[in-house]
C-alpha positions as a Markdown table, in Angstrom:
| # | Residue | x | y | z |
|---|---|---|---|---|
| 1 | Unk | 214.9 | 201.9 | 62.5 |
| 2 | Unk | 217.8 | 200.5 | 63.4 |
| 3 | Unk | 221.0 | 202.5 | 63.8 |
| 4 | Unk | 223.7 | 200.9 | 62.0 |
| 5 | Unk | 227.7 | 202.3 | 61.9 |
| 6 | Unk | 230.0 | 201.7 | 58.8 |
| 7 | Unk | 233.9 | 201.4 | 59.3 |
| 8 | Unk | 236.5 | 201.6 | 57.5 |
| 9 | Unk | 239.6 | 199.0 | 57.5 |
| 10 | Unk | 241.3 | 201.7 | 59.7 |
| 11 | Unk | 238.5 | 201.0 | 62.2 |
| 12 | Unk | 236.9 | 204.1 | 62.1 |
| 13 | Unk | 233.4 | 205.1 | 61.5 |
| 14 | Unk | 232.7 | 207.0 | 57.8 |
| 15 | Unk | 228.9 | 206.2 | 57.6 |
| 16 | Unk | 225.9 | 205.2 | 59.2 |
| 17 | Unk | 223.0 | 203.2 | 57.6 |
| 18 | Unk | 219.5 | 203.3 | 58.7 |
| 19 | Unk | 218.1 | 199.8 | 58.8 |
| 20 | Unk | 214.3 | 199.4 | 58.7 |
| 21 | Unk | 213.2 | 196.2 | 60.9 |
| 22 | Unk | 210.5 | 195.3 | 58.5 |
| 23 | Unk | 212.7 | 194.6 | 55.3 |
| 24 | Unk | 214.2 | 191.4 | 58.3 |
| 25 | Unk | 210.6 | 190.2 | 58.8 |
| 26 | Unk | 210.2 | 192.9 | 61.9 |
| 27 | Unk | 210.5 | 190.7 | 64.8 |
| 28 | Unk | 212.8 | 187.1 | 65.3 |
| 29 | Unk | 210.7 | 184.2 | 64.8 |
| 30 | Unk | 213.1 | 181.9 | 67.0 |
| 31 | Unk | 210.7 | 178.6 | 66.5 |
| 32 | Unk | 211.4 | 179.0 | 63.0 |
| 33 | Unk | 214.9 | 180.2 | 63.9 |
| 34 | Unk | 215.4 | 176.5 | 65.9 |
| 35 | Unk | 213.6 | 174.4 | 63.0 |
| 36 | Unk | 216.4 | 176.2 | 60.4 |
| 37 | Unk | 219.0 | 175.5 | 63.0 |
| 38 | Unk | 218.4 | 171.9 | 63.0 |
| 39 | Unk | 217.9 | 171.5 | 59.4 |
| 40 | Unk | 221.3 | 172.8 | 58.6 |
| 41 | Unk | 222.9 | 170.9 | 61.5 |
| 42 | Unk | 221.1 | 168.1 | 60.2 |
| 43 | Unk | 222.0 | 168.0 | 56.5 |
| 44 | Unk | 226.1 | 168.1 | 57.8 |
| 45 | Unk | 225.5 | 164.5 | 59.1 |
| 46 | Unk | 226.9 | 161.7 | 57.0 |
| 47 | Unk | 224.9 | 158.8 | 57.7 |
| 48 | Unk | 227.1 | 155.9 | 56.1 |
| 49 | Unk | 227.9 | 154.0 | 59.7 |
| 50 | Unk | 226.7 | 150.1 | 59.2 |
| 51 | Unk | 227.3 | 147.6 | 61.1 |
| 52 | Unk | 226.3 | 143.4 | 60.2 |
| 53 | Unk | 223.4 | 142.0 | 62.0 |
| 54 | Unk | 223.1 | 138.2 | 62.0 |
| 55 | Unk | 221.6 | 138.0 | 58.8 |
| 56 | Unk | 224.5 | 139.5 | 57.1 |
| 57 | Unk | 227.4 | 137.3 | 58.4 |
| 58 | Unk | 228.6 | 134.1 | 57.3 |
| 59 | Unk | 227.7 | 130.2 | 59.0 |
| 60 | Unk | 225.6 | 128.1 | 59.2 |
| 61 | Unk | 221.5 | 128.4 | 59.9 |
| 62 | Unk | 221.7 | 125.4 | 62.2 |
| 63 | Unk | 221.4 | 125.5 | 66.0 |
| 64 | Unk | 224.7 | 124.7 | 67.3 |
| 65 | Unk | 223.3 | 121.8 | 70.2 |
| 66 | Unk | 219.8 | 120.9 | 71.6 |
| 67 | Unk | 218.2 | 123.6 | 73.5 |
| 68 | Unk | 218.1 | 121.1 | 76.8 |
| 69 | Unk | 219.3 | 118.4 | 78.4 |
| 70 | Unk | 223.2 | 119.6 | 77.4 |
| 71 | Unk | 224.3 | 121.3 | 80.6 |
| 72 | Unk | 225.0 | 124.3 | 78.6 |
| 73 | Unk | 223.4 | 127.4 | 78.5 |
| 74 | Unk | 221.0 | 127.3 | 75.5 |
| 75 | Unk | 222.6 | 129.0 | 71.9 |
| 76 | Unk | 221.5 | 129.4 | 68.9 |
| 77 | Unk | 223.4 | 129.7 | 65.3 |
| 78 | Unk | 227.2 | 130.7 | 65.1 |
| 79 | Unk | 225.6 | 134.2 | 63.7 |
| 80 | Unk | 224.0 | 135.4 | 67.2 |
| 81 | Unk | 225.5 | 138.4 | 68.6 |
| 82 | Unk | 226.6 | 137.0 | 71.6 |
| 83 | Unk | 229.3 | 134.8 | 70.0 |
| 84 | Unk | 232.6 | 135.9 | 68.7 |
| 85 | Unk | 232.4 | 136.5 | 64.9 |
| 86 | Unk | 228.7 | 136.8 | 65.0 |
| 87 | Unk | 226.0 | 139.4 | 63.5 |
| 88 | Unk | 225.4 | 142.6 | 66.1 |
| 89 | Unk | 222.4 | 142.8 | 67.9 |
| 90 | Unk | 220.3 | 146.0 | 66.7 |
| 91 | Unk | 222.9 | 146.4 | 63.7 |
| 92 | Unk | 223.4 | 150.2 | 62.6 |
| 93 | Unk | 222.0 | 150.6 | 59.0 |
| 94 | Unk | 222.8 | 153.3 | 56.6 |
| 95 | Unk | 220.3 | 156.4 | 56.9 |
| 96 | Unk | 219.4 | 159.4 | 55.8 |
| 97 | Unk | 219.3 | 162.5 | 58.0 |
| 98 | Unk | 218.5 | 165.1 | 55.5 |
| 99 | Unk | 215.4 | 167.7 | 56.2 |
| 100 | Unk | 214.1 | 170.4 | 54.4 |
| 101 | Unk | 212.1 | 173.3 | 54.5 |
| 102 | Unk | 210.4 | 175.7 | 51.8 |
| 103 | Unk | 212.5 | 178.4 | 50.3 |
| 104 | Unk | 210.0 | 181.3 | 52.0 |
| 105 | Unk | 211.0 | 179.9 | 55.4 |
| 106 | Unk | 214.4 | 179.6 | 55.0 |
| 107 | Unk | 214.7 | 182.8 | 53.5 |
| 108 | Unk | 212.5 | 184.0 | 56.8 |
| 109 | Unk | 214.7 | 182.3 | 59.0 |
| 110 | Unk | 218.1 | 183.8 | 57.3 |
| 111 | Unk | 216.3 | 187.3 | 58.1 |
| 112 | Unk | 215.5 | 186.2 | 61.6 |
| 113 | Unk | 218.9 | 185.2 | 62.2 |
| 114 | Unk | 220.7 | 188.5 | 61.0 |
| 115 | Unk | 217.8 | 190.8 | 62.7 |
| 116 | Unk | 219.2 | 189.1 | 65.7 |
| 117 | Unk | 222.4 | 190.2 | 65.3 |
| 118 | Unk | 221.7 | 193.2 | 64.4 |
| 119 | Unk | 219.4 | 193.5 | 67.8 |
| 120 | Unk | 222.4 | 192.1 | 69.8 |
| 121 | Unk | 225.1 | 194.3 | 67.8 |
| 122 | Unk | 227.4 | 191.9 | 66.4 |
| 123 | Unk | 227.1 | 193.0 | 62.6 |
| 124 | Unk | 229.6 | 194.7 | 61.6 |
| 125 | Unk | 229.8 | 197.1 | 58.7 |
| 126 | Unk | 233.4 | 197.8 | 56.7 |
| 127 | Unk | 232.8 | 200.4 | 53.8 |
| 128 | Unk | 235.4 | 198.4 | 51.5 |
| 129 | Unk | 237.4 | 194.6 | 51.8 |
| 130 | Unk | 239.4 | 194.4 | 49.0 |
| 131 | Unk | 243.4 | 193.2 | 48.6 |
| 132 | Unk | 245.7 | 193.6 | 45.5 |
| 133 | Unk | 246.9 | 189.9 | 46.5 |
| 134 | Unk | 246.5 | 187.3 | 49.6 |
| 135 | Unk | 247.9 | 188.5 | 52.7 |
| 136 | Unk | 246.8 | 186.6 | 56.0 |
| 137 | Unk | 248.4 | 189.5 | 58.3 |
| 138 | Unk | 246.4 | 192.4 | 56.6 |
| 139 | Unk | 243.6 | 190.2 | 56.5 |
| 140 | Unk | 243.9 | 189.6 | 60.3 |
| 141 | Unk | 245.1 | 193.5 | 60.9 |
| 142 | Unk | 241.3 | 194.7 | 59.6 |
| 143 | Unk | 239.6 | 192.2 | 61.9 |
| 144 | Unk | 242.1 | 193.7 | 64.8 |
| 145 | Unk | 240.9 | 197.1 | 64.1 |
| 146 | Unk | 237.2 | 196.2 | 63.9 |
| 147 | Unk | 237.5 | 194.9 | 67.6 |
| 148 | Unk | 236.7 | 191.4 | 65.9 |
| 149 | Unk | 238.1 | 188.7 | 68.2 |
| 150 | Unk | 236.4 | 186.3 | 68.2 |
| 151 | Unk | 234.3 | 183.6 | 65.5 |
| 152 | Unk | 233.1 | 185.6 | 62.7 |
| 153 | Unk | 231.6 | 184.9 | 59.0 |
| 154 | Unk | 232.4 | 187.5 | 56.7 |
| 155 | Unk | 230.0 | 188.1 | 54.1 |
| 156 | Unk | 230.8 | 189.6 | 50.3 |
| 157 | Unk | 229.1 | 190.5 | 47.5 |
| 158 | Unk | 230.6 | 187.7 | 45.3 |
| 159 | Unk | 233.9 | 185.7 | 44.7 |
| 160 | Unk | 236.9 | 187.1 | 45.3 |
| 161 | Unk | 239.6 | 184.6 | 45.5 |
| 162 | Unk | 242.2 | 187.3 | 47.4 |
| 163 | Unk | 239.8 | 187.5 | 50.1 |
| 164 | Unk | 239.1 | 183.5 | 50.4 |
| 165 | Unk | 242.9 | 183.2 | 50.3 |
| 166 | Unk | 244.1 | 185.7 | 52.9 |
| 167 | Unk | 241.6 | 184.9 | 55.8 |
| 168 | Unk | 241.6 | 181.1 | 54.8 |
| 169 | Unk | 244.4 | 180.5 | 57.7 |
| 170 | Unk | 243.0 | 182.5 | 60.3 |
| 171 | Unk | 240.7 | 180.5 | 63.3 |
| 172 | Unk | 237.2 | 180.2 | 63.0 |
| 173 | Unk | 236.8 | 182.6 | 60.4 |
| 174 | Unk | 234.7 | 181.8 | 57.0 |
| 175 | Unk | 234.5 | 183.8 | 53.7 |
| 176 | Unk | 230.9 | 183.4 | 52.4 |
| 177 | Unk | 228.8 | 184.9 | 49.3 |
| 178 | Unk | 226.2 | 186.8 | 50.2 |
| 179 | Unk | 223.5 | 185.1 | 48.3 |
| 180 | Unk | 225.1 | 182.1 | 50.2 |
| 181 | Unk | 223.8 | 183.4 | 53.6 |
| 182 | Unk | 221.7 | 181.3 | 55.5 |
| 183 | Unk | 220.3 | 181.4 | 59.3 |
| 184 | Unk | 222.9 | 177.5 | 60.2 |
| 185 | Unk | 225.6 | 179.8 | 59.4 |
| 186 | Unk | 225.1 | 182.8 | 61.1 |
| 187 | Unk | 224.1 | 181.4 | 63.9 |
| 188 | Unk | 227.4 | 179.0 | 64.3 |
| 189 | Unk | 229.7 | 182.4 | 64.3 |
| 190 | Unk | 229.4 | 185.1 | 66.7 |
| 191 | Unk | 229.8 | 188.1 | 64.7 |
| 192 | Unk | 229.3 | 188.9 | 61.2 |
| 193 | Unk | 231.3 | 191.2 | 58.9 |
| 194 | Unk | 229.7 | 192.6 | 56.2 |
| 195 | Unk | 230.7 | 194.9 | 53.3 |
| 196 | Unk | 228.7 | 198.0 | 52.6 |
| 197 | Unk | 228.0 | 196.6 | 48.8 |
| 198 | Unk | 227.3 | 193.0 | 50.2 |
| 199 | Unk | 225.1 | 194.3 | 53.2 |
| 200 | Unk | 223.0 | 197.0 | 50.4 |
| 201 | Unk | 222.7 | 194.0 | 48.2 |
| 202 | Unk | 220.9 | 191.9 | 50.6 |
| 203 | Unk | 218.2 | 194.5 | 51.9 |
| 204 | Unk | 217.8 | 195.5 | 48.1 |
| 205 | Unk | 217.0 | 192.1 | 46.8 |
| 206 | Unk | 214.7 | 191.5 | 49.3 |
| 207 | Unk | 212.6 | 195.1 | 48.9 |
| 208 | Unk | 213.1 | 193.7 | 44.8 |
| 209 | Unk | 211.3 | 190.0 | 45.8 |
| 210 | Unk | 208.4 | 191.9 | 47.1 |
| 211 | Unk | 207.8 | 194.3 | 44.4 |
């Protein structure tokens, strides 16, 4: 079990949660970890870059003069990439980068990824997050408390456009559902700030998907 403090916005402790390993897999499957890391990095690339080989650009098929006997060094068409205008050699074509991996493994790599926060304590646990209207500077005050300096995904229980609004302006922070969660994010932030209701939610579903 896995000792786990909850703070208030104030900063200080009102609870502490007892966090069974198992109900996170029990142990950090870092291969899998890695091949969910990838996938997520991955899936962010574009892929639209072209460029027009020789086949693609406009002239004529023709070789431009006889291959000897010209004093030149030989050439083919206008369209060969070592001529002004022409195609590019090994042109860059459109692709596809996307991967993808069963839900089961994601959702083992997600657990992975969140045990090993938990293992390296940077979860953090606030007992409520909530703001009768966007306000960067309270917003930015409750991470101050929390001693949260640095990158850090913080993780509700569902939309709440007040919270999206008020941290939306602060650095390398990102406001994120918690049935949203997955192992590429977690892993790109270096803590995590949960609510209590957000953080319950998550190990509940999980005991529910095994019953």
């Amino acid at each position: 079990m896995i000792d786990l403090s909850v703070y208030n916005r104030a900063g200080n402790e009102v609870d502490v949660l007892k966090v069974d390993e198992s109900l996170l897999g029990g142990s950090v499957r870092y291969s899998l970890l890695k091949q969910a890391i990838v996938m997520y990095h991955a899936n962010k690339r574009v892929g639209t870059v072209a460029t027009k080989s020789r086949g693609m650009v406009e002239g004529s098929t023709r070789k431009i003069y006889a291959q000897k006997h010209t004093g030149n060094a030989r050439a083919g068409t206008v369209r060969t990439g070592k001529r002004v205008g022409g195609g590019v050699t090994f042109a860059k074509v459109t692709r596809d980068f996307s991967k993808n991996m069963p839900k089961k493994q994601r959702i083992l790599a997600r657990d992975s990824a969140i045990l090993a926060k938990l293992l390296s304590k940077d979860i953090v646990v606030v007992d409520e997050l909530k703001f009768e209207k966007p306000h960067t500077s309270d917003f930015a005050s409750v991470l101050g408390n929390l001693k949260i300096e640095r990158s850090c995904l913080v993780t509700i229980s569902g939309y709440d456009g007040n919270i999206y609004r008020s941290a939306r302006n602060i650095p390398r922070v990102v406001v994120m559902p918690v049935t949203e969660l997955n192992a590429g994010d977690i892993c790109s932030h270096r803590k995590i700030l949960f609510t209590k209701e957000a953080f319950l939610s998550l190990l509940n579903r999980d005991q529910k998907s095994e019953n």
